[in-house]
N, CA, C and O atoms as a GROMACS GRO file, in nm:
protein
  564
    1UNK      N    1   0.085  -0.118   0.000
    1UNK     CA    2   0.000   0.000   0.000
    1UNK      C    3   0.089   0.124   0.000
    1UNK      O    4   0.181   0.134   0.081
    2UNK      N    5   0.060   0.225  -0.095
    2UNK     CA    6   0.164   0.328  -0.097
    2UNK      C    7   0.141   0.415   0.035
    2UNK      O    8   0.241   0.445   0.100
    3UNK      N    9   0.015   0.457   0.078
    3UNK     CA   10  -0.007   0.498   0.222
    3UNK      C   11   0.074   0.460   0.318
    3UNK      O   12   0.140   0.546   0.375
    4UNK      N   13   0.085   0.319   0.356
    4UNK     CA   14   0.167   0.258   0.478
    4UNK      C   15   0.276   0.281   0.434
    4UNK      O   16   0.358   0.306   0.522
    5UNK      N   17   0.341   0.285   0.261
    5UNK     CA   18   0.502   0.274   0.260
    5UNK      C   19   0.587   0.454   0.261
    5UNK      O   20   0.706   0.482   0.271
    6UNK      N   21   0.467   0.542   0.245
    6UNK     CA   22   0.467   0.667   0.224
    6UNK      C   23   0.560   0.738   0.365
    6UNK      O   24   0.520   0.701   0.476
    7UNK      N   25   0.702   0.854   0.362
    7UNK     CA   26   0.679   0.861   0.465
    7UNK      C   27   0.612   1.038   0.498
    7UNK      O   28   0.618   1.112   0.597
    8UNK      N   29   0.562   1.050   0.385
    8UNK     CA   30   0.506   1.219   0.373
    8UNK      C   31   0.355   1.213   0.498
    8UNK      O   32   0.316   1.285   0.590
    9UNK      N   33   0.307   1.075   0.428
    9UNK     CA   34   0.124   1.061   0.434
    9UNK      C   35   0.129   1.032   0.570
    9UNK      O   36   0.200   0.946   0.622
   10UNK      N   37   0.061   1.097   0.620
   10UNK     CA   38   0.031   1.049   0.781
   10UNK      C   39  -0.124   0.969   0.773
   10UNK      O   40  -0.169   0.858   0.801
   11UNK      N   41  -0.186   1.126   0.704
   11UNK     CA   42  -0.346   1.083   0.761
   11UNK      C   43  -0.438   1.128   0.604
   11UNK      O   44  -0.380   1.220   0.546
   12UNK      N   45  -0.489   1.110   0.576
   12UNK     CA   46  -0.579   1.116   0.495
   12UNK      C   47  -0.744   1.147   0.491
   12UNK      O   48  -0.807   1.042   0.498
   13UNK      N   49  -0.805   1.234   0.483
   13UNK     CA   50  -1.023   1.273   0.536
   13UNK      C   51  -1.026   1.306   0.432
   13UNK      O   52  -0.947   1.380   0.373
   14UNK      N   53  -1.154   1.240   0.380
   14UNK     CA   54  -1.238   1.268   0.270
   14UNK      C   55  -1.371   1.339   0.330
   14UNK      O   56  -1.460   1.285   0.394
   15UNK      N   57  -1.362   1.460   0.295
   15UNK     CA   58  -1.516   1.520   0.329
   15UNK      C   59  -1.639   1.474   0.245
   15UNK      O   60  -1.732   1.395   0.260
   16UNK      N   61  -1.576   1.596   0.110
   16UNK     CA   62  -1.612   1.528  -0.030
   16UNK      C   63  -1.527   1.563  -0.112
   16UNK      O   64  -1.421   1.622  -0.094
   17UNK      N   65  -1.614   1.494  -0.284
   17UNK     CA   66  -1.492   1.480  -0.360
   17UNK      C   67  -1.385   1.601  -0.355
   17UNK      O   68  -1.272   1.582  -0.310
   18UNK      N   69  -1.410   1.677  -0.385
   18UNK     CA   70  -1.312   1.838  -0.396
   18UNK      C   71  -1.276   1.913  -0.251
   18UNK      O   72  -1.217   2.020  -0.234
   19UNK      N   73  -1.340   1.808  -0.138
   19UNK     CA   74  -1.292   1.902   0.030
   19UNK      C   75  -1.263   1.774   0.101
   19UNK      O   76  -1.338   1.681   0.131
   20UNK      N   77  -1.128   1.793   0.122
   20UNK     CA   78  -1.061   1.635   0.175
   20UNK      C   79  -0.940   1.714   0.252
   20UNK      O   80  -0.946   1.836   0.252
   21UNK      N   81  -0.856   1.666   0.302
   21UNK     CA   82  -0.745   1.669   0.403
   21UNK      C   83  -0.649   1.601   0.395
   21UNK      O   84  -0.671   1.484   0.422
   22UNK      N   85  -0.502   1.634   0.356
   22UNK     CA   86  -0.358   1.573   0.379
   22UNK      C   87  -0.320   1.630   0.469
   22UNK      O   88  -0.332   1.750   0.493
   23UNK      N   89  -0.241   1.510   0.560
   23UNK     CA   90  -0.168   1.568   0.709
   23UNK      C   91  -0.223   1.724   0.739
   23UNK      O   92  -0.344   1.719   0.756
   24UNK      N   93  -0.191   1.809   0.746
   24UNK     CA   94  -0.215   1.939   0.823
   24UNK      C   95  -0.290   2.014   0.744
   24UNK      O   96  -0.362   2.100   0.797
   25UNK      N   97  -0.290   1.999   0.604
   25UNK     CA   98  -0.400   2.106   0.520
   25UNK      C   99  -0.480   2.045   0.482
   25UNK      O  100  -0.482   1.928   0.443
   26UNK      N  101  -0.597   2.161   0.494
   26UNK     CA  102  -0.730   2.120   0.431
   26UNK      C  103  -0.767   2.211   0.300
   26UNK      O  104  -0.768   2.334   0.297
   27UNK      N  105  -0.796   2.124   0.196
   27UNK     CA  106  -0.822   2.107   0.043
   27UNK      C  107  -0.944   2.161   0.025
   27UNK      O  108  -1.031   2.139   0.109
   28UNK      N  109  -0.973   2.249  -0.096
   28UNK     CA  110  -1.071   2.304  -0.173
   28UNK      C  111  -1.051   2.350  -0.263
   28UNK      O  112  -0.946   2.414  -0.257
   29UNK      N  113  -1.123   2.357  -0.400
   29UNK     CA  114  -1.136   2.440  -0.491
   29UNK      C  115  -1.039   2.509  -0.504
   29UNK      O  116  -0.945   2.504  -0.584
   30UNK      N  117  -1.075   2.602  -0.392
   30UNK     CA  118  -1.018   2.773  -0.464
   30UNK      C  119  -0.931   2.799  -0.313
   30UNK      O  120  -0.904   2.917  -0.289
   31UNK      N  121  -0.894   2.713  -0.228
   31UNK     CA  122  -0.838   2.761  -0.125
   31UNK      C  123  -0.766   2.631  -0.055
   31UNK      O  124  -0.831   2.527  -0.056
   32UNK      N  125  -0.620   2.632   0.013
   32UNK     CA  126  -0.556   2.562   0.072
   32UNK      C  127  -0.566   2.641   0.260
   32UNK      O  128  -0.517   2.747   0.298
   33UNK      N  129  -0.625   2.565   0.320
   33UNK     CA  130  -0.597   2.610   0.477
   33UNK      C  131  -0.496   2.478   0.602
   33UNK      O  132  -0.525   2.375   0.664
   34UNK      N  133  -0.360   2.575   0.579
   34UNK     CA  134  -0.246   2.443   0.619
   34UNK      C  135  -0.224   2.490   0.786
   34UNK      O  136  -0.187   2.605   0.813
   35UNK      N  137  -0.250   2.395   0.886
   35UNK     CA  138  -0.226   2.385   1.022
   35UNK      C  139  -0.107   2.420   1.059
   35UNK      O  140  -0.030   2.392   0.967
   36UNK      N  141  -0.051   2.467   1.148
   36UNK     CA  142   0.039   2.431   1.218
   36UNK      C  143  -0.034   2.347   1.393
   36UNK      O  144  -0.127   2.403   1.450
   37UNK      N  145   0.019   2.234   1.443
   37UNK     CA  146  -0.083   2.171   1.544
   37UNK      C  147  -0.069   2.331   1.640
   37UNK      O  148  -0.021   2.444   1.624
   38UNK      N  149  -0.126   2.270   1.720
   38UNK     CA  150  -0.116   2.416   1.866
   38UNK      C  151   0.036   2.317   1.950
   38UNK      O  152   0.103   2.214   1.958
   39UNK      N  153   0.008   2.461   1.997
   39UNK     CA  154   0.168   2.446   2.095
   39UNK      C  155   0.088   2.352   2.222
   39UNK      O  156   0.136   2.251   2.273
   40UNK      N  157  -0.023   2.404   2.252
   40UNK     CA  158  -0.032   2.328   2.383
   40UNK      C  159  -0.107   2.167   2.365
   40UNK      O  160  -0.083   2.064   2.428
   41UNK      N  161  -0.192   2.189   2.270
   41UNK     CA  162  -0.282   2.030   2.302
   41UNK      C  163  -0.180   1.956   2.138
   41UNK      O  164  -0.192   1.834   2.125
   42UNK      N  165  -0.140   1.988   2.089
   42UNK     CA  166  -0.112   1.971   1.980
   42UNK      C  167  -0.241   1.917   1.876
   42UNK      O  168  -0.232   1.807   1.822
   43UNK      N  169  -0.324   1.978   1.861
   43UNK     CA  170  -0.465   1.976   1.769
   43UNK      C  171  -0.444   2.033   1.650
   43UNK      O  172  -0.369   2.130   1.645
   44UNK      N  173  -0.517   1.972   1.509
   44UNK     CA  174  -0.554   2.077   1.414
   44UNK      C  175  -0.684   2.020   1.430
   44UNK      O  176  -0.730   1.928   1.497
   45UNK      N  177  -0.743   2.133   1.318
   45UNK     CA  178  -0.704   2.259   1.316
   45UNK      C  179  -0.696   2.327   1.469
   45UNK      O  180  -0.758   2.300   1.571
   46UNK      N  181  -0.548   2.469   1.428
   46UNK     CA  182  -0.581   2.486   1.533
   46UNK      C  183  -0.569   2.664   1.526
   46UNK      O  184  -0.564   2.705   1.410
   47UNK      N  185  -0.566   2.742   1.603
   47UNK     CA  186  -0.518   2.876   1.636
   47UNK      C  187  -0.425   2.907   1.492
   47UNK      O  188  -0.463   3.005   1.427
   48UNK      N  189  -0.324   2.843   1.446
   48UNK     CA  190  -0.223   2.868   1.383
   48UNK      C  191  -0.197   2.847   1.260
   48UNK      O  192  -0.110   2.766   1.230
   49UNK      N  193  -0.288   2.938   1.139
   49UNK     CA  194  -0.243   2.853   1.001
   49UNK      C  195  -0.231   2.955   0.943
   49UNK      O  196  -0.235   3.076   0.969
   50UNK      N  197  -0.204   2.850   0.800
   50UNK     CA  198  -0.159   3.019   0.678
   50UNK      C  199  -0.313   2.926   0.583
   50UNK      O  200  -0.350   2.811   0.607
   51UNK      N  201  -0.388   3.042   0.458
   51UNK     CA  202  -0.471   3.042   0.391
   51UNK      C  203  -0.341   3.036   0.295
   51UNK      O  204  -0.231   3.090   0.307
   52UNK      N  205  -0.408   2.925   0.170
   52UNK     CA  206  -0.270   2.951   0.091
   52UNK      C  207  -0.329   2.920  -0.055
   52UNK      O  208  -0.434   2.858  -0.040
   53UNK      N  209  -0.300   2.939  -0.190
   53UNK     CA  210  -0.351   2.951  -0.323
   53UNK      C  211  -0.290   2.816  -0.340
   53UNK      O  212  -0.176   2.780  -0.310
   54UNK      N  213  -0.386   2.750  -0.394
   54UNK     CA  214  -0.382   2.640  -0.490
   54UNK      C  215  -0.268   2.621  -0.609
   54UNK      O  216  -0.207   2.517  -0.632
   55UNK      N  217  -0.255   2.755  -0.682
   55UNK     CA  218  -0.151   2.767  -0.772
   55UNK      C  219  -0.029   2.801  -0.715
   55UNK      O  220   0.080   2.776  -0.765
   56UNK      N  221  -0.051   2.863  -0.603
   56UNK     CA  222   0.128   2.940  -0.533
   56UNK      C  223   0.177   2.792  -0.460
   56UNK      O  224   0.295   2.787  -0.426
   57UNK      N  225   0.100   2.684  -0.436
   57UNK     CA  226   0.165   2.525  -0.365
   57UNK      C  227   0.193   2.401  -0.429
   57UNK      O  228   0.140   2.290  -0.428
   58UNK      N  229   0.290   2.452  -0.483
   58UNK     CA  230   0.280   2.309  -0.602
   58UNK      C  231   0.323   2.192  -0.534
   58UNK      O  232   0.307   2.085  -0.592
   59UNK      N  233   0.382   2.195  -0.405
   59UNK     CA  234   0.425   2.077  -0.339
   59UNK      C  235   0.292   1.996  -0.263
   59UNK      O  236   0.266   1.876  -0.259
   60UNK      N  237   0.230   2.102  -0.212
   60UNK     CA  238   0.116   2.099  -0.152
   60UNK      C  239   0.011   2.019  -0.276
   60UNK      O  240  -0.029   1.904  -0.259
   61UNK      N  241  -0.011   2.072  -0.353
   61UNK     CA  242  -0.092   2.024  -0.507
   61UNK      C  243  -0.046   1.864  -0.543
   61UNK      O  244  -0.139   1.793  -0.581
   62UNK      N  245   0.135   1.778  -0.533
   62UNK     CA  246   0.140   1.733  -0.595
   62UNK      C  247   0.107   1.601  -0.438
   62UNK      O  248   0.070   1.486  -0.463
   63UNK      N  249   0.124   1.639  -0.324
   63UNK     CA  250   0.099   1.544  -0.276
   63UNK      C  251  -0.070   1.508  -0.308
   63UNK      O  252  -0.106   1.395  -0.339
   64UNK      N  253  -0.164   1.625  -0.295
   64UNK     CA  254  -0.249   1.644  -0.336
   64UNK      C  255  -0.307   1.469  -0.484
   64UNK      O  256  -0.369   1.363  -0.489
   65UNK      N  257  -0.242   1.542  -0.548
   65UNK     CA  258  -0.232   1.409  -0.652
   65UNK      C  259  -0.189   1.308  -0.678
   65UNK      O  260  -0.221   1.237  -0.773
   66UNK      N  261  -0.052   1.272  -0.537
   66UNK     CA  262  -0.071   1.153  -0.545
   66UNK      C  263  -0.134   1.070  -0.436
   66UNK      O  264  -0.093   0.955  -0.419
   67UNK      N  265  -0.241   1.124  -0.353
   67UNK     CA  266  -0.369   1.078  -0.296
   67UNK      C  267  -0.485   1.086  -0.389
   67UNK      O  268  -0.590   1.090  -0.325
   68UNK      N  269  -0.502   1.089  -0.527
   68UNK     CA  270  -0.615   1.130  -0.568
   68UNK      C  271  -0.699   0.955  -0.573
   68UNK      O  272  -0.814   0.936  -0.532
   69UNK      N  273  -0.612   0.848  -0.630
   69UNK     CA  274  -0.649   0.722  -0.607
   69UNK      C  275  -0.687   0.650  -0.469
   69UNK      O  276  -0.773   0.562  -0.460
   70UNK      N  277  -0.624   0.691  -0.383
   70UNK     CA  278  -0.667   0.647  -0.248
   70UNK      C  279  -0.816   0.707  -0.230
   70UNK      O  280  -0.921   0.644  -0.242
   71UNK      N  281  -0.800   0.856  -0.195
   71UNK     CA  282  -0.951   0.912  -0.217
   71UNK      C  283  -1.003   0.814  -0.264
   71UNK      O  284  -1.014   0.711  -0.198
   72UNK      N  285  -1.049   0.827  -0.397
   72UNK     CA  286  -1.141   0.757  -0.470
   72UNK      C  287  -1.180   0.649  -0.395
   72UNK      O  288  -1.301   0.633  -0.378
   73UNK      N  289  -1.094   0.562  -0.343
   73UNK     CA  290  -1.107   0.379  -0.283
   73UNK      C  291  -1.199   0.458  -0.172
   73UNK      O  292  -1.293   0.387  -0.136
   74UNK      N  293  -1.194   0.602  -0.102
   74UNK     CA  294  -1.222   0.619   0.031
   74UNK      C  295  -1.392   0.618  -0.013
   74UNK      O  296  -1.483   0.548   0.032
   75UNK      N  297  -1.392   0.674  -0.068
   75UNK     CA  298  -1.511   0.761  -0.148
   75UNK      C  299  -1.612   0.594  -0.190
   75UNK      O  300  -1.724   0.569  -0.144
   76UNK      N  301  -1.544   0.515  -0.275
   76UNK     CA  302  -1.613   0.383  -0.306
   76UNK      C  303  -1.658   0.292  -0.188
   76UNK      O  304  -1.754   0.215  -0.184
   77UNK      N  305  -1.561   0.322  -0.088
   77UNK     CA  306  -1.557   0.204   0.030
   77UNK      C  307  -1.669   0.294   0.195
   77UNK      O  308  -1.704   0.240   0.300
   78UNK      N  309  -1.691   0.436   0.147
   78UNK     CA  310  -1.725   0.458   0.265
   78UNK      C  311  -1.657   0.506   0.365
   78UNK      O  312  -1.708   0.520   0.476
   79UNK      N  313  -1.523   0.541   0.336
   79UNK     CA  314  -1.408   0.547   0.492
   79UNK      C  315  -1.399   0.662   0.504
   79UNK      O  316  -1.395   0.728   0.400
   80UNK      N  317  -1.392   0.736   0.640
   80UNK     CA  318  -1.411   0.830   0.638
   80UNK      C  319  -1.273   0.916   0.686
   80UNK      O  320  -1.282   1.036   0.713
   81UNK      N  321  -1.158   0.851   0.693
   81UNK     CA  322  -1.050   0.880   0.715
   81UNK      C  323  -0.907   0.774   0.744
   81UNK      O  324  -0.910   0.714   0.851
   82UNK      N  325  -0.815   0.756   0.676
   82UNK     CA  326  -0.694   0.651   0.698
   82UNK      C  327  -0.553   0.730   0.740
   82UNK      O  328  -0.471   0.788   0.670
   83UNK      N  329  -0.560   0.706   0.901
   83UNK     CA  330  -0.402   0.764   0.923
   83UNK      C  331  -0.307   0.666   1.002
   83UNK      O  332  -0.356   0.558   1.037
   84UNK      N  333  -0.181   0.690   1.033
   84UNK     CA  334  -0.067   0.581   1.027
   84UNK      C  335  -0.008   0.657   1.145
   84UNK      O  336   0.025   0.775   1.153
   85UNK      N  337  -0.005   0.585   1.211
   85UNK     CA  338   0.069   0.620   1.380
   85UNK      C  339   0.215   0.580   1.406
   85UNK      O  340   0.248   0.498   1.320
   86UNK      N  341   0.315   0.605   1.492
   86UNK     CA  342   0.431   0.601   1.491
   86UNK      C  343   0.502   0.483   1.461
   86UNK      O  344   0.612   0.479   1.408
   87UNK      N  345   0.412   0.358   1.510
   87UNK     CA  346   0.460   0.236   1.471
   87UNK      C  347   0.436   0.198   1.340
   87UNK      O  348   0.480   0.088   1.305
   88UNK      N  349   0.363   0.279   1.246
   88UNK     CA  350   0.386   0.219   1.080
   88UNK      C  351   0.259   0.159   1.121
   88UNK      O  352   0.267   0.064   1.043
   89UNK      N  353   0.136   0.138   1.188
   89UNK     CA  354   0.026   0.062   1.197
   89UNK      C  355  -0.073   0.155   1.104
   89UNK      O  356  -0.068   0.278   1.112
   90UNK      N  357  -0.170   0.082   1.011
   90UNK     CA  358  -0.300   0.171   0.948
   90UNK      C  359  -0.390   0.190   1.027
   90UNK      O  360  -0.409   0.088   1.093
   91UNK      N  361  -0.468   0.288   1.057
   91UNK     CA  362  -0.600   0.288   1.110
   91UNK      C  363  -0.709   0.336   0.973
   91UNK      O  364  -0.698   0.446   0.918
   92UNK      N  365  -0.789   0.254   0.943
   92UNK     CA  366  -0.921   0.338   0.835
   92UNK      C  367  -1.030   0.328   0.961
   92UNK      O  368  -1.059   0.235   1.036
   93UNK      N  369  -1.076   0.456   0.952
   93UNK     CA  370  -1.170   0.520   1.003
   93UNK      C  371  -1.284   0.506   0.944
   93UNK      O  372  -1.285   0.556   0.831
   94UNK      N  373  -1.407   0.446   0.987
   94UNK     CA  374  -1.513   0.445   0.866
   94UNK      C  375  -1.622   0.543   0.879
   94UNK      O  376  -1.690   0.596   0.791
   95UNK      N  377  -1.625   0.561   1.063
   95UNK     CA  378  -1.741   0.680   1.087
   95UNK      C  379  -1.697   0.669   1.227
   95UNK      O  380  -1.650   0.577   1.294
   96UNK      N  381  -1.732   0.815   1.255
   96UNK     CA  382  -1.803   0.806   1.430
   96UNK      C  383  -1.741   1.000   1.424
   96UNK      O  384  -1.721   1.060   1.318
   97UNK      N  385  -1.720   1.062   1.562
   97UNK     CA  386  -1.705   1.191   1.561
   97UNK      C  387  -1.648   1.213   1.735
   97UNK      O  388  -1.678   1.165   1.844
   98UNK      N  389  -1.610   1.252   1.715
   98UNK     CA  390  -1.478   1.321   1.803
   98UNK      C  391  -1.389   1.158   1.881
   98UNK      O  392  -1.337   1.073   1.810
   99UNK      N  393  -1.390   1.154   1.994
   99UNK     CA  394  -1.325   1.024   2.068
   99UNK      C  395  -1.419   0.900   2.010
   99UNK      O  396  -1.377   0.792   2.053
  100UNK      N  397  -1.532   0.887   1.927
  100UNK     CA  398  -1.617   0.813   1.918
  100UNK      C  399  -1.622   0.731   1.807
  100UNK      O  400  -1.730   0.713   1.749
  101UNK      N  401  -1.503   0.671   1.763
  101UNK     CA  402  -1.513   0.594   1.602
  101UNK      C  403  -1.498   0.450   1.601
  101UNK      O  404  -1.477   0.388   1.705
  102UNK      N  405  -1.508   0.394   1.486
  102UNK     CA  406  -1.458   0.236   1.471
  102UNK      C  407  -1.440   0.255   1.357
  102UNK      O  408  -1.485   0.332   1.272
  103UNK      N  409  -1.349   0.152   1.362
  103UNK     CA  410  -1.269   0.123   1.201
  103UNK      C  411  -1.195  -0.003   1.212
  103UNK      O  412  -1.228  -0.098   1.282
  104UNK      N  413  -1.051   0.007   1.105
  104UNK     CA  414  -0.996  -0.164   1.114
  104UNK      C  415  -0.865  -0.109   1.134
  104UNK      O  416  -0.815  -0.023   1.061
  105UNK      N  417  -0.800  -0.169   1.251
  105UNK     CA  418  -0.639  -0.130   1.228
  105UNK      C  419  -0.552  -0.238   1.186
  105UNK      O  420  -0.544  -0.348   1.241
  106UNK      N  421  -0.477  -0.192   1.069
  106UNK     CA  422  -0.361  -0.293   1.045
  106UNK      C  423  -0.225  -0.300   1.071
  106UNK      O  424  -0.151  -0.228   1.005
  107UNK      N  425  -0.165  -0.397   1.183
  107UNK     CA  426  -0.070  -0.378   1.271
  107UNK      C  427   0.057  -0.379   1.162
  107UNK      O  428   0.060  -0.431   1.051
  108UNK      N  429   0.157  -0.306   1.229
  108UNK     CA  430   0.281  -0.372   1.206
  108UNK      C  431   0.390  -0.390   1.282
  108UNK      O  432   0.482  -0.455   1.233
  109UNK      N  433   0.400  -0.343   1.400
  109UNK     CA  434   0.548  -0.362   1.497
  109UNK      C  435   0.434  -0.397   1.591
  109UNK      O  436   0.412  -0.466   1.492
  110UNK      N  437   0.332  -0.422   1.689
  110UNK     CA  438   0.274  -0.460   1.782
  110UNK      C  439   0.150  -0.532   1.797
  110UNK      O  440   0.078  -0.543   1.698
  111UNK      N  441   0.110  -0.589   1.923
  111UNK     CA  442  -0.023  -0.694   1.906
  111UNK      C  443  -0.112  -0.617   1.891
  111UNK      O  444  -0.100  -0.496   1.874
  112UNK      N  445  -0.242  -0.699   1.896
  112UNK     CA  446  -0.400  -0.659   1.897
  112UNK      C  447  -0.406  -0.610   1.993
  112UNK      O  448  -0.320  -0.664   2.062
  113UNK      N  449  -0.474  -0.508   2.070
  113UNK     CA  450  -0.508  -0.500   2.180
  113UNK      C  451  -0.590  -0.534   2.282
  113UNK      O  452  -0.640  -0.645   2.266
  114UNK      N  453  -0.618  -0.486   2.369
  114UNK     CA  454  -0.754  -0.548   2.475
  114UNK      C  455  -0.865  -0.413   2.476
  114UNK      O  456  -0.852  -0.290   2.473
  115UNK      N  457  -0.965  -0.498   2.481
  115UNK     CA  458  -1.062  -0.332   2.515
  115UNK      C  459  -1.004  -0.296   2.681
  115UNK      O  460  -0.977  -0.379   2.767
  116UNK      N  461  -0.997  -0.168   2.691
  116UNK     CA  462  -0.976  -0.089   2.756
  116UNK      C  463  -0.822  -0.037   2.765
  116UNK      O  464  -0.788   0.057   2.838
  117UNK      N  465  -0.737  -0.107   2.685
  117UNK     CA  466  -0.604  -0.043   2.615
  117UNK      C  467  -0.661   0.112   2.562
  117UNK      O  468  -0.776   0.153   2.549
  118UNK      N  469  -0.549   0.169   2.542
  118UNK     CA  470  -0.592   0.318   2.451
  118UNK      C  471  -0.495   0.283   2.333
  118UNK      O  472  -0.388   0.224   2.343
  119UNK      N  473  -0.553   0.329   2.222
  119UNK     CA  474  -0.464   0.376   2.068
  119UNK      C  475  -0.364   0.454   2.094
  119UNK      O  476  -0.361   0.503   2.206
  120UNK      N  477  -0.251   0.488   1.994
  120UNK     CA  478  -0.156   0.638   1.961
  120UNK      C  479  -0.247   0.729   2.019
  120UNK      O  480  -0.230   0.758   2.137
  121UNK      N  481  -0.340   0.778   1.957
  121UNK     CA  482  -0.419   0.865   1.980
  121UNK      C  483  -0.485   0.926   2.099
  121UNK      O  484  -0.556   1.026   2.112
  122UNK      N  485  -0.431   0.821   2.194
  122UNK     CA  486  -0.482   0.818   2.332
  122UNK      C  487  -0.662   0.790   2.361
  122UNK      O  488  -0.706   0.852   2.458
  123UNK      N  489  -0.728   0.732   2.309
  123UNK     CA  490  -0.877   0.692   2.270
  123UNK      C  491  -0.835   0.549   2.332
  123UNK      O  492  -0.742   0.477   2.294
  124UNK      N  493  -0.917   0.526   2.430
  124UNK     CA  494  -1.001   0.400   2.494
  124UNK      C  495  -1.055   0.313   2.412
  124UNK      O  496  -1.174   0.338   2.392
  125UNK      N  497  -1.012   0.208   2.348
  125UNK     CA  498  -1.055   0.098   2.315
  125UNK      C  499  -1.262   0.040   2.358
  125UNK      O  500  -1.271  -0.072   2.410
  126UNK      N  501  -1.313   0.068   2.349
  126UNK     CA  502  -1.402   0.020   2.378
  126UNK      C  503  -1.464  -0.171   2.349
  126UNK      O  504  -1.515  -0.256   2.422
  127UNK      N  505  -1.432  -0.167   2.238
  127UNK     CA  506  -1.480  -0.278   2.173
  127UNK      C  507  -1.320  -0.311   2.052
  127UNK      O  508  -1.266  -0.240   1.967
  128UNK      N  509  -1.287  -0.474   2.112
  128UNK     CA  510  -1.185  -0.519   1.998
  128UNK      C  511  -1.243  -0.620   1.945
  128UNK      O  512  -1.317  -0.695   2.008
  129UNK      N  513  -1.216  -0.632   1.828
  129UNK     CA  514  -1.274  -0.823   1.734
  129UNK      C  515  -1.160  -0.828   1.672
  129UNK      O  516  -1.113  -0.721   1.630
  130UNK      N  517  -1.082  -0.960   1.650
  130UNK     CA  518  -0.948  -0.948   1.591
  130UNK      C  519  -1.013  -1.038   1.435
  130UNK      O  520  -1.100  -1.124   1.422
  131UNK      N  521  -0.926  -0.971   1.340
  131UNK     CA  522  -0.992  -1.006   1.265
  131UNK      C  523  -0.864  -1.115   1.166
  131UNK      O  524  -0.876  -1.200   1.078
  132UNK      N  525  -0.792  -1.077   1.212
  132UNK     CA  526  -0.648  -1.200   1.204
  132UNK      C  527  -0.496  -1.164   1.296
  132UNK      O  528  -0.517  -1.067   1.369
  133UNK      N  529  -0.396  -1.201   1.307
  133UNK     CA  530  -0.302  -1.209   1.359
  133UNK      C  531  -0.240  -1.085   1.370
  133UNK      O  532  -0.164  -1.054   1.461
  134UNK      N  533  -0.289  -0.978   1.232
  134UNK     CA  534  -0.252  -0.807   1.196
  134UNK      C  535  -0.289  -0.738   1.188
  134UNK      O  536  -0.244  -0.631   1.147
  135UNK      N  537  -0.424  -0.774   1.235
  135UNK     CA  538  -0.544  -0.655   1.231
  135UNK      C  539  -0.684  -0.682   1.289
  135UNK      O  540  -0.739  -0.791   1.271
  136UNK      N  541  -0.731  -0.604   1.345
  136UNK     CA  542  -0.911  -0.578   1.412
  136UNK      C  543  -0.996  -0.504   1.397
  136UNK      O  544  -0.956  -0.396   1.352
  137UNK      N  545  -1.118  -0.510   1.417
  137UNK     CA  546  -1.181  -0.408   1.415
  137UNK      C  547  -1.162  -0.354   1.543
  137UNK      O  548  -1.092  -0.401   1.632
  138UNK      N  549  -1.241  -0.238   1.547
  138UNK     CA  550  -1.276  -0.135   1.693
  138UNK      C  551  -1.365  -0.083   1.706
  138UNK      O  552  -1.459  -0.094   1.628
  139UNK      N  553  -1.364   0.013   1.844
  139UNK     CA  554  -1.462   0.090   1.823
  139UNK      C  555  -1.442   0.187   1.930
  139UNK      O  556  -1.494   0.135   2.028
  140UNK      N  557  -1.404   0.278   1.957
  140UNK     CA  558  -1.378   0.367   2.075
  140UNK      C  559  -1.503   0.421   2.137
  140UNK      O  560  -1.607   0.442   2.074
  141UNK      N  561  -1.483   0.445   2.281
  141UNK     CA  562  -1.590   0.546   2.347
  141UNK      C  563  -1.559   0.636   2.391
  141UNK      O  564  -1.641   0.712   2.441
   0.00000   0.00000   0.00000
């Protein structure tokens, strides 16, 4: 998967087709809005960004395009976001909203977990189903 082998791509959100999200900027039309996290919680968006032209970011544009195929799979499959945590593990996100999601993570340096473990992300495990030796579903609360 070029995502997991990527080391630019962290995270990936599909809003819709033309308003989606690479690592810290968020995508539109006629406007680039790129994060810097916050100093204190480390969040985006947060307090700290630049508004930036579509045509003045060509670096910004080309990562842009080479997520345009992933999108699409996101867009066909329903997912509502795929990001990659320090250990090289996938998480696809399929739905939920703030601490509240499930999806499938695919391991690579560590086990399955237990419900009531927390993710990278620091999110509480609520619900694990292993779905082979490298991956589970979830579901946080």
């Amino acid at each position: 998967m070029a995502f997991k082998n990527s080391q630019t791509l962290k995270l990936v959100q599909q809003s819709a087709p033309h308003v989606y999200r690479v690592n810290n900027t968020f995508y539109s039309p006629t406007q680039l809005i790129s994060y810097t996290p916050s100093k204190y919680a480390g969040f985006v968006p947060s307090a700290d960004y630049k508004i930036l032209s579509p045509d003045a970011e060509p670096n910004l544009m080309e990562l842009s395009a080479d997520t345009q195929e992933l999108r699409d799979l996101m867009v066909e499959y329903k997912v509502a976001a795929i990001t990659k945590d320090e250990y090289d593990s996938v998480n696809v996100i399929f739905g939920g909203l703030s601490d509240n999601h499930w999806g499938v993570v695919l391991l690579e340096k560590y086990t399955i977990p237990k419900s009531g473990d927390r993710n990278a992300f620091g999110l509480e495990y609520d619900i694990i189903k292993p779905l082979s030796k490298t991956s589970f579903y979830y579901q946080t609360n």
